[in-house]
C-alpha positions in Angstrom: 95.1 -27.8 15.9 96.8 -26.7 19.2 98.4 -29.6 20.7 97.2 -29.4 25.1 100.0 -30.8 26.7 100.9 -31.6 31.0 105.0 -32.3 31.4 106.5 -33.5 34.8 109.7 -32.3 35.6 111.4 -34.3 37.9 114.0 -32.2 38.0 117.1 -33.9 40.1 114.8 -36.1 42.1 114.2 -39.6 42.5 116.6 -42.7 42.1 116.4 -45.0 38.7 114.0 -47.6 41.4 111.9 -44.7 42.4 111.8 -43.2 38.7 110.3 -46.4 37.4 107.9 -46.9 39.8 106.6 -43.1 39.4 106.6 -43.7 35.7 104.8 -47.0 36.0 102.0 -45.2 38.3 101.7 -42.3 36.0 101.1 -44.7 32.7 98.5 -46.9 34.8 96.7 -43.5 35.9 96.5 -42.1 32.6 94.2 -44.6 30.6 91.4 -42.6 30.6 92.7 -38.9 29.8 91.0 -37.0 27.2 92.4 -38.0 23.4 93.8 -34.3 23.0 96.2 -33.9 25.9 99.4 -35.2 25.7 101.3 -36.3 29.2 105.1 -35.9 28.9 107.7 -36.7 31.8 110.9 -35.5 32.3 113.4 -37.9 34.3 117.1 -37.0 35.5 119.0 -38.3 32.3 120.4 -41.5 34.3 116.4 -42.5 34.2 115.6 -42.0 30.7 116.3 -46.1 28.8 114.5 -47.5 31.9 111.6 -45.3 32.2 111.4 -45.2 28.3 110.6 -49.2 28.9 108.0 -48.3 30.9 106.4 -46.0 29.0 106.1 -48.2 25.8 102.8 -48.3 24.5 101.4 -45.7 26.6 100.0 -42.1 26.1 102.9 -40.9 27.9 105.8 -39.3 26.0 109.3 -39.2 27.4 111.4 -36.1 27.6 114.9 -34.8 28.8 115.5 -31.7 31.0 117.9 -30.7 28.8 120.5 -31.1 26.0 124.3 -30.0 24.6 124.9 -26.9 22.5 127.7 -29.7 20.8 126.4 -32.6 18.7 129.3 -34.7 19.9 132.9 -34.9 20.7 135.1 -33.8 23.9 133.0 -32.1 26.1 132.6 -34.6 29.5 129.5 -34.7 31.6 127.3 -33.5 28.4 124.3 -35.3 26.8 123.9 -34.8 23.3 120.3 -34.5 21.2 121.0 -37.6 19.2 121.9 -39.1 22.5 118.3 -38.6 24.3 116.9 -39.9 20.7 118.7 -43.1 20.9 117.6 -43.1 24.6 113.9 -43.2 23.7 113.1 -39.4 23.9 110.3 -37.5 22.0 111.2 -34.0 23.7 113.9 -32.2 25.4 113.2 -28.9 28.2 115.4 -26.3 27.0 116.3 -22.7 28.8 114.0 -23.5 32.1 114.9 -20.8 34.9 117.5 -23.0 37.3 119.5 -23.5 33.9 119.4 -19.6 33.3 119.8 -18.7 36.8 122.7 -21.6 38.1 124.4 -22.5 35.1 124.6 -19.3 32.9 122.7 -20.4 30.1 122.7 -17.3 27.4 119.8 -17.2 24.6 122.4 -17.3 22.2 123.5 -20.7 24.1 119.8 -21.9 23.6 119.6 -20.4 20.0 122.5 -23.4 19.2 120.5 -26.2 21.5 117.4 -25.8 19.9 118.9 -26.4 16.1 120.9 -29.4 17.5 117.7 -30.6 19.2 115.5 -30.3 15.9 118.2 -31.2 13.5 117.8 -34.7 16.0 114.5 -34.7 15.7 113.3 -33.9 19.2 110.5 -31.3 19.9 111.7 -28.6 22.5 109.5 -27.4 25.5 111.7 -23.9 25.2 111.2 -21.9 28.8 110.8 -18.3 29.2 110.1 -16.1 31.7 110.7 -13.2 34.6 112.4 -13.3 38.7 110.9 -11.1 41.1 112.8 -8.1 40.6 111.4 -8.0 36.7 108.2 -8.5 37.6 108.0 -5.6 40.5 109.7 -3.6 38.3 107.2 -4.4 35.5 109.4 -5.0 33.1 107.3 -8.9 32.5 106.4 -8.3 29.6 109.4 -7.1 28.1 111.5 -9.8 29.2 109.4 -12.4 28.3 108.9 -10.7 24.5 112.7 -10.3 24.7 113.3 -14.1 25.7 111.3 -15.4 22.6 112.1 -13.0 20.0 116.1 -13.9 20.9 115.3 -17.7 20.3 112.1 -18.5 18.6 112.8 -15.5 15.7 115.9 -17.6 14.8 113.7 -20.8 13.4 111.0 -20.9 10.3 107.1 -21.6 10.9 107.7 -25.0 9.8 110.4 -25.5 12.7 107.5 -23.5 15.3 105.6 -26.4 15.2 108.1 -28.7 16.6 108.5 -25.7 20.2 106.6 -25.8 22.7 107.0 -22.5 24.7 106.8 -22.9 28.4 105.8 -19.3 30.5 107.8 -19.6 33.9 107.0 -16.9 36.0 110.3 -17.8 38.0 109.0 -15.9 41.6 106.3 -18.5 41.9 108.8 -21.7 41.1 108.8 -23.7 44.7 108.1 -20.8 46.4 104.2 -21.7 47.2 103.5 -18.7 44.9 101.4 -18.8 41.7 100.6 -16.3 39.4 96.9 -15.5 39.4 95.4 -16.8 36.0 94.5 -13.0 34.6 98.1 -12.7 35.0 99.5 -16.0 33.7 96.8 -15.5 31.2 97.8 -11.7 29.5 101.4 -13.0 29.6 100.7 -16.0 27.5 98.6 -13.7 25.1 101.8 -11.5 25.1 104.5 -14.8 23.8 101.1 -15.7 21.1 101.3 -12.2 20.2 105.4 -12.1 19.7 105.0 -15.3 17.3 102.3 -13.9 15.4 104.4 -11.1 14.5 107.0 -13.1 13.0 105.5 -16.1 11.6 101.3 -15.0 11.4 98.3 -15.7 13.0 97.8 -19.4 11.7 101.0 -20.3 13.4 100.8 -18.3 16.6 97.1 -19.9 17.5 98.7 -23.3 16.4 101.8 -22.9 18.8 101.2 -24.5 22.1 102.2 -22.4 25.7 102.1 -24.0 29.0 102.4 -22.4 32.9 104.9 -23.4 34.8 104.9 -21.8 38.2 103.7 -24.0 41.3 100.5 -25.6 38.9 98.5 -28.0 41.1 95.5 -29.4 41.3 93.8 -26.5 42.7 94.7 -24.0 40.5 95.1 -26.3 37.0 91.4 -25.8 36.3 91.3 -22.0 36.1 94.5 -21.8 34.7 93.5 -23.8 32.2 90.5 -22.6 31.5 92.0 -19.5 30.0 92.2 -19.2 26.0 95.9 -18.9 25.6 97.0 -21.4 28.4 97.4 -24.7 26.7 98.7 -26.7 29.4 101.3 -26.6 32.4 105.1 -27.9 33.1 105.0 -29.3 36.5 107.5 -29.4 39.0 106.9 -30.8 42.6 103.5 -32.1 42.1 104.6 -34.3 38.9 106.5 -36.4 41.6 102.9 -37.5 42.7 101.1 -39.7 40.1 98.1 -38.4 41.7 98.8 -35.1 41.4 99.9 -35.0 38.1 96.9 -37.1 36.6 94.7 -35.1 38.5 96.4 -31.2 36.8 95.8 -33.7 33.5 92.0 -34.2 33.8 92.0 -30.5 34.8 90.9 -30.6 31.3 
């Protein structure tokens, strides 16, 4: 069964005080969410043991922004996988746009995360997606196909099930923009259609994909309304409970 899932990522926002009180709101807001979505939030990494205490017993699964390509050793200011599982963490985001775009991030580089993340037992929320210039160009759909073949072809069907794949187009991230849901729609169909090649049908309809380009409550409906749009990573409004709860019962 495909998994529907709504991730906040906090990106590098909020202090530890502010983290756990956004935290706390969201787990109080989310009692009554439908039994097949799944809310995940993504804290800065100083956040993740005291938000993890918060999110005890909920519905609410924690998550990192991101993770080493080194399982441990010398390699200061990194965070290892088996790090964010003794931290509390059920997922890490891997490959979103500002890591591609700021910090270099290869999909070879992400290729070497995403073992080290499932060897650790973590479930990845794996980003993909196209700037501006791809998209006027119409080159969308290549990039995107070329994005998930280069990582996702490198694991087995049994290892699928542990990705999440999360469609970015990266011109509508903070800019106010958002793709419309036809084309948020015929994109996700395209990254279904890339798995199925490698790993089959049964697989690619199993697999879930979310949007993550300014998803609000406005727009969460419609977008998810579409049959290959499983769900949404969520950037500014996941730093309102409100906001978030409300993209959740979008459902």
């Amino acid at each position: 069964m495909r998994k529907f899932i709504v991730a906040g990522n906090w990106k590098m926002n909020t202090t530890v005080p502010q983290g756990v009180e956004l935290a706390k709101a969201v787990v109080e807001k989310s009692q009554n969410l439908p039994a097949n979505v799944e809310l995940v939030v993504a804290p800065p990494f100083t956040h993740l043991v005291s938000v993890c205490q918060v999110l005890q017993g909920s519905k609410v699964a924690l998550s990192a922004q991101n993770c080493a390509d080194k399982e441990k050793g010398a390699f200061t200011g990194e965070v290892a996988a088996p790090m964010l599982v003794s931290a509390g963490c059920t997922y890490t985001i891997l490959g979103h746009s500002e890591r591609r775009q700021y910090y270099g991030e290869t999909d070879a580089k992400l290729v070497e995360k995403v073992k080290l993340a499932l060897a650790s037992g973590l479930k990845v929320i794996l980003c993909v997606g196209e700037n501006l210039d791809e998209r006027e160009a119409g080159r969308h759909f290549d990039v995107v196909t070329e994005q998930t073949r280069n990582v996702l072809y490198n694991f087995t069907a049994e290892e699928m099930a542990s990705i999440v794949i999360a469609y970015e187009p990266v011109w509508a991230i903070g800019t106010g923009k958002t793709a419309t849901a036809e084309q948020a729609e015929e994109i996700h169909a395209c990254i279904r259609n890339v798995i199925e090649q490698k790993v089959g049908q049964t697989v690619a309809q199993d697999m879930t994909i979310l949007y993550g380009g300014s998803c609000k409550p406005s727009n969460a409906k419609e977008l998810f309304a579409q049959p290959d749009i499983d769900g949404g990573l969520i950037g500014g409004a996941a730093l309102k409970a409100e906001d978030f709860i409300a993209i959740a019962e979008s459902f």
